[in-house]
Structure formats: structure tokens, C-alpha cells
N, C-alpha and C positions, 0 to 999 in steps of 0.2 A: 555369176562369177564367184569364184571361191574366196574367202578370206583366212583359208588354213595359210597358217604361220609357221615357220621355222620353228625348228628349239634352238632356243639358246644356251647353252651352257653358263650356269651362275655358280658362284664358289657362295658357301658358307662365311661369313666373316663373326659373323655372333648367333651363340643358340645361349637363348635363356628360357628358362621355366618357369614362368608368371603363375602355373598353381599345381594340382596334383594333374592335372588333366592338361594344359594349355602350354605348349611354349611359343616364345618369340623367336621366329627364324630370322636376320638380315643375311638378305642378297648382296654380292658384291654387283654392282652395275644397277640401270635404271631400263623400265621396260615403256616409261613413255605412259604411264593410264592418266586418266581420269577419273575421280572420284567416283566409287561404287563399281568398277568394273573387276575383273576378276583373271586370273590365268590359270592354263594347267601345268598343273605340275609332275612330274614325269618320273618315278625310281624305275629304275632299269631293270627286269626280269620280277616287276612286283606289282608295277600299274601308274595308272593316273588319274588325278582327282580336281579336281576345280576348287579354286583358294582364292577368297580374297583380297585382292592389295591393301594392306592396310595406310602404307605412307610411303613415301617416295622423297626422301630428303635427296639431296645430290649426293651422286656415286652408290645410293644402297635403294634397297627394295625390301621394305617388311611384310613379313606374313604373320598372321599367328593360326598357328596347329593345334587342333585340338585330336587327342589322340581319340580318334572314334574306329578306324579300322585297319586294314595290313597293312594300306597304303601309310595315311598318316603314322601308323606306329614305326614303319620305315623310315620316315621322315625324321621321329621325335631320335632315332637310334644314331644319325650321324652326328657326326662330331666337326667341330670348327676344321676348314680345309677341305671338306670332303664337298662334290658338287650334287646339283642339282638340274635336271634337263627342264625349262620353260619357254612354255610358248601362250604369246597373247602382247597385249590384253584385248581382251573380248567382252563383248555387249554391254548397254546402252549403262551409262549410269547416272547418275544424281543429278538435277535439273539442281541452278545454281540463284537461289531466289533472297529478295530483299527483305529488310523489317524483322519482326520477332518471330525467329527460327527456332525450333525447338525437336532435338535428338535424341531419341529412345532407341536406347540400346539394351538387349537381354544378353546377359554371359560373351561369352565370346564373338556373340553379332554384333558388340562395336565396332570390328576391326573395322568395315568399308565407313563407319561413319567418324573417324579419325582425318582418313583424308579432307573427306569432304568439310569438315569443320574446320580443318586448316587453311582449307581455300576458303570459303566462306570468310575467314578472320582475316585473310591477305586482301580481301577484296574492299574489305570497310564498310559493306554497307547493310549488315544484318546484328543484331543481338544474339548471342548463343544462349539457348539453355538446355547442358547437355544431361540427360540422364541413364543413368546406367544403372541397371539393376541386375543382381546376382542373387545365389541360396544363400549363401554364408561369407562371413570375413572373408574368408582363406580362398577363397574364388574371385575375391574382388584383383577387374586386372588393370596391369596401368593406370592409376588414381592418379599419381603427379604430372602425366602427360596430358591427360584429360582435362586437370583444370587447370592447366598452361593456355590448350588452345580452347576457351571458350571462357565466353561470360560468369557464367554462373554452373557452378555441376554440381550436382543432387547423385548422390549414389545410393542405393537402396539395395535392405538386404531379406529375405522372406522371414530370415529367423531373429532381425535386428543385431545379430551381432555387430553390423557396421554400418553406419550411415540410419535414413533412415526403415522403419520396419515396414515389411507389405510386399506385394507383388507390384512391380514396379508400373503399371499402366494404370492401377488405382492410387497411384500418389501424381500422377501427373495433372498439372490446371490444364486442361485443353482450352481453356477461357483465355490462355493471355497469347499464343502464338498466331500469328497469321501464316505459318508455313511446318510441318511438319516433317520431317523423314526420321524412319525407323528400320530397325535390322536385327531379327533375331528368331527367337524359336517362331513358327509358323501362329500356334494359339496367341501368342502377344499379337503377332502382325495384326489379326483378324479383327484384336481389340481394337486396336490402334485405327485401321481403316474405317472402322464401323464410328466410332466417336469420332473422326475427322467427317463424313460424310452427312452424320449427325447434325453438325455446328456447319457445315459449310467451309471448314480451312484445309487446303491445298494440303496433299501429304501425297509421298512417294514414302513405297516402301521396298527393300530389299531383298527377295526371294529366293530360298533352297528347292532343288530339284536335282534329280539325277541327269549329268550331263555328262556325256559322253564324246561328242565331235567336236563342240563348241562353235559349229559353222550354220547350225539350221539342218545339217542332213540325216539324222538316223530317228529325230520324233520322239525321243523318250523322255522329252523337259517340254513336252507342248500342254498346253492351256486352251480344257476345252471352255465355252463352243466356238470361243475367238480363232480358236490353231494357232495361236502365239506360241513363240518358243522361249523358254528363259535363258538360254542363250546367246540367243540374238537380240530378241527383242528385248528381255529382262539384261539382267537380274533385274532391272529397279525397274516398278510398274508405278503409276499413280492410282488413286484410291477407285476411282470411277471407275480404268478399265477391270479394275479386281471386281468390282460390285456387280459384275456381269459374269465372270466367269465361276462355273460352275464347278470348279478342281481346289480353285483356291483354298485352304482351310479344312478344305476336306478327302481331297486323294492326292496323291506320287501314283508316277506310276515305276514298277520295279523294273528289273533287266530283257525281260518276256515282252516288255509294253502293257503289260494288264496293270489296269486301275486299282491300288492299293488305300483301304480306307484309312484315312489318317486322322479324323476328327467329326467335327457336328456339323451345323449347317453352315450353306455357303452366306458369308456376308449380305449379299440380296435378300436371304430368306430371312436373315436378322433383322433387315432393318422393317420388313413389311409389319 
């Protein structure tokens, strides 16, 4: 049975520019997700792209954009008033765990882990510590939301202009969390999983892939050799079933379906 969704029509209420690259879009209306899940989003005679929700207060729905292609450059070009065609939310997201919780986020892959730490902090019964890490200042986004909802945030920059210096997965203690989730470039993810699998603590992470149906039918976001879909079954996988799949870390596949390399070896082959 299908789970394609209607569009909804959402209005623009606030477009802000968090850096050269990134803006903040709010939805008028609420689409109902769950932390780490994701929608598509629709410009009319240009396309549509998968975005993650980043938070759901009542009455709005935030995204943030990063301007990477026609679609999102469409996106970044409306103006307050003007709408937006979405539909979802779609696939599995963030499992909701207790104790010392700890959020790594790369550039603009905080957004899905915004939600999730707001629920996490409504719930009482975890420790936040959220890290985020970016290149430079001027890329750093949302800093006073971040350390609103969480315990403790650590912001890191490669070049130390802000926070502190370093690539942000060699400043993190993996020694003190007993639960992990992370979300950002694919190279960070692989870190992340490989030193959770290491140590033995529970991590889910958030995953990019070209998607296109968002229902499980067209195969161009599947995960060999499981045949998982990031779709449906993703975005957010945990660290075990990554450590088995052979795509992870190292191909996408493009618009044809042919396997594109994208990196070194799969997690498995690191840890042996």
C-alpha cells in the first residue's frame, strides 16, 4: 500500500539568511513529523527535493536551505507571502533514548537534530551535549537556539575563528555519552559510526541520498546489500545496520541508478 501524500500548500511567513550559503525558511502550518524525518518540497515548473524539518513549534514548520542547486536556489529567491507545495513527512526518524545523549552536527546537518533535542529536553530524561561544527565564524548557524535547547554546546570551527578549533569529530569525548545521533556531511557520519561501534554506545545517524518518490518505489536511495531505502527506511539508520552496508560512505547512486563513488572504505572494512 502507498503512502504518497497530498501537497499541501504552505505560505512563506519568514525567510532569513543564517550565512552566505543557508537560509531559514518558516512554514505557515504544521506537517505533524517526528524528529529526523523529512518532506518534499515542490517549486512548480523547477522541481523537488527532500528537506529536512528542522522544528515544529505550533502553527510553523522550519526548514533551512542550503542553496546547492536550481531547486533550492528557487527556494532561496521567494519572498515572505509567496508559497510553497509540500508533501510528507516521510521515513523512519530518531529513536528517543535516555541518559547521556550527545549531537553532532556538521554545517547545516543540524537542522533534523534541532527537533530531536527539543523533544529529548521535553521529555526530562536525557543530558544534552550538542555539538556543531562548521569552516569558519560566518557559517556558524543558529548558536542561541542551540544552546537554548540543550545542556551543554560546544561549537567548533576548522579554522578557530569561532568556538572551539578542529574538525568537529576529533573534539568530541566519545567517552562520556551513552547514546549518540549525528547528521551531516557523509565523511563525518562514517567517523562517528566507526568510533560509536568502537566503544560499544548506541548511535543513530542521519543520511543524504538522492530521493525521488519518497514512498520505496523508484530504487535510486536504496542501500546495498541490505536493499534498504533511505526513504522509507532511513533517513536515520543506527550504526550496526551501516556497518554492514556496503554504499554507506562510499557511493550515491545518481539519476541513471549507476553507483557513484563518493569516498574510501565502507565502515566494516575500517573497523577490521
Amino acid at each position: 500500500m502507498s503512502n504518497y501524500q497530498a501537497y499541501k500548500v504552505m505560505r512563506i511567513i519568514e525567510s532569513e539568511r543564517l550565512s552566505e550559503k543557508v537560509k531559514k525558511i518558516v512554514l505557515e502550518g504544521n506537517l505533524g513529523s517526528s524528529p529526523g524525518q523529512y518532506a518534499m518540497i515542490w517549486v512548480p515548473k523547477v522541481g523537488e527535493i527532500p528537506i529536512s524539518i528542522a522544528r515544529e513549534p505550533e502553527g510553523e514548520t522550519w526548514i533551512l536551505v542550503a542553496k546547492v542547486g536550481k531547486v533550492s536556489s528557487a527556494i532561496h529567491s521567494l519572498k515572505v507571502g509567496e508559497e510553497l507545495w509540500v508533501r510528507g513527512p516521510y521515513g523512519r526518524g530518531f529513536s528517543l533514548r535516555n541518559g547521556n545523549c550527545c549531537l553532532i552536527g556538521g554545517g547545516y546537518g543540524i537542522s533534523p537534530l534541532i527537533s530531536l533535542s527539543e523533544r529529548l529536553r521535553e521529555r526530562g530524561n536525557a543530558k544534552i551535549r550538542f555539538y556543531a561544527g562548521f569552516k569558519r565564524k560566518e557559517e556558524v548557524l543558529l548558536e542561541d537556539l542551540l544552546s537554548s535547547i540543550s545542556d551543554e554546546l560546544i561549537i567548533t570551527t576548522e579554522d578557530g575563528s569561532h568556538g572551539l578549533k578542529g574538525r568537529v569529530v576529533e573534539l568530541v569525548d566519545f567517552d562520556w555519552p551513552e547514546a549518540i545521533y549525528s547528521a551531516g556531511p557523509e565523511a563525518m557520519l562514517v567517523e562517528v559510526v566507526r568510533e560509536a561501534l568502537r566503544r560499544g554506545i548506541y548511535a543513530e545517524v542521519s543520511m543524504e541520498r538522492l530521493i525521488r518518490c519518497s514512498i520505496g518505489i523508484c530504487g535510486s536511495c536504496s542501500l546495498d546489500p541490505l536493499g534498504l531505502l533511505v526513504c522509507k527506511d532511513g533517513p536515520v539508520f543506527d550504526a550496526r545496520t551501516l556497518s554492514v552496508s556496503e554504499d554507506f560512505g562510499r557511493y550515491w547512486r545518481g539519476f541513471d541508478g549507476r553507483k557513484l563513488h563518493i569516498g574510501g572504505e565502507s565502515v566494516g572494512m575500517l573497523l577490521r
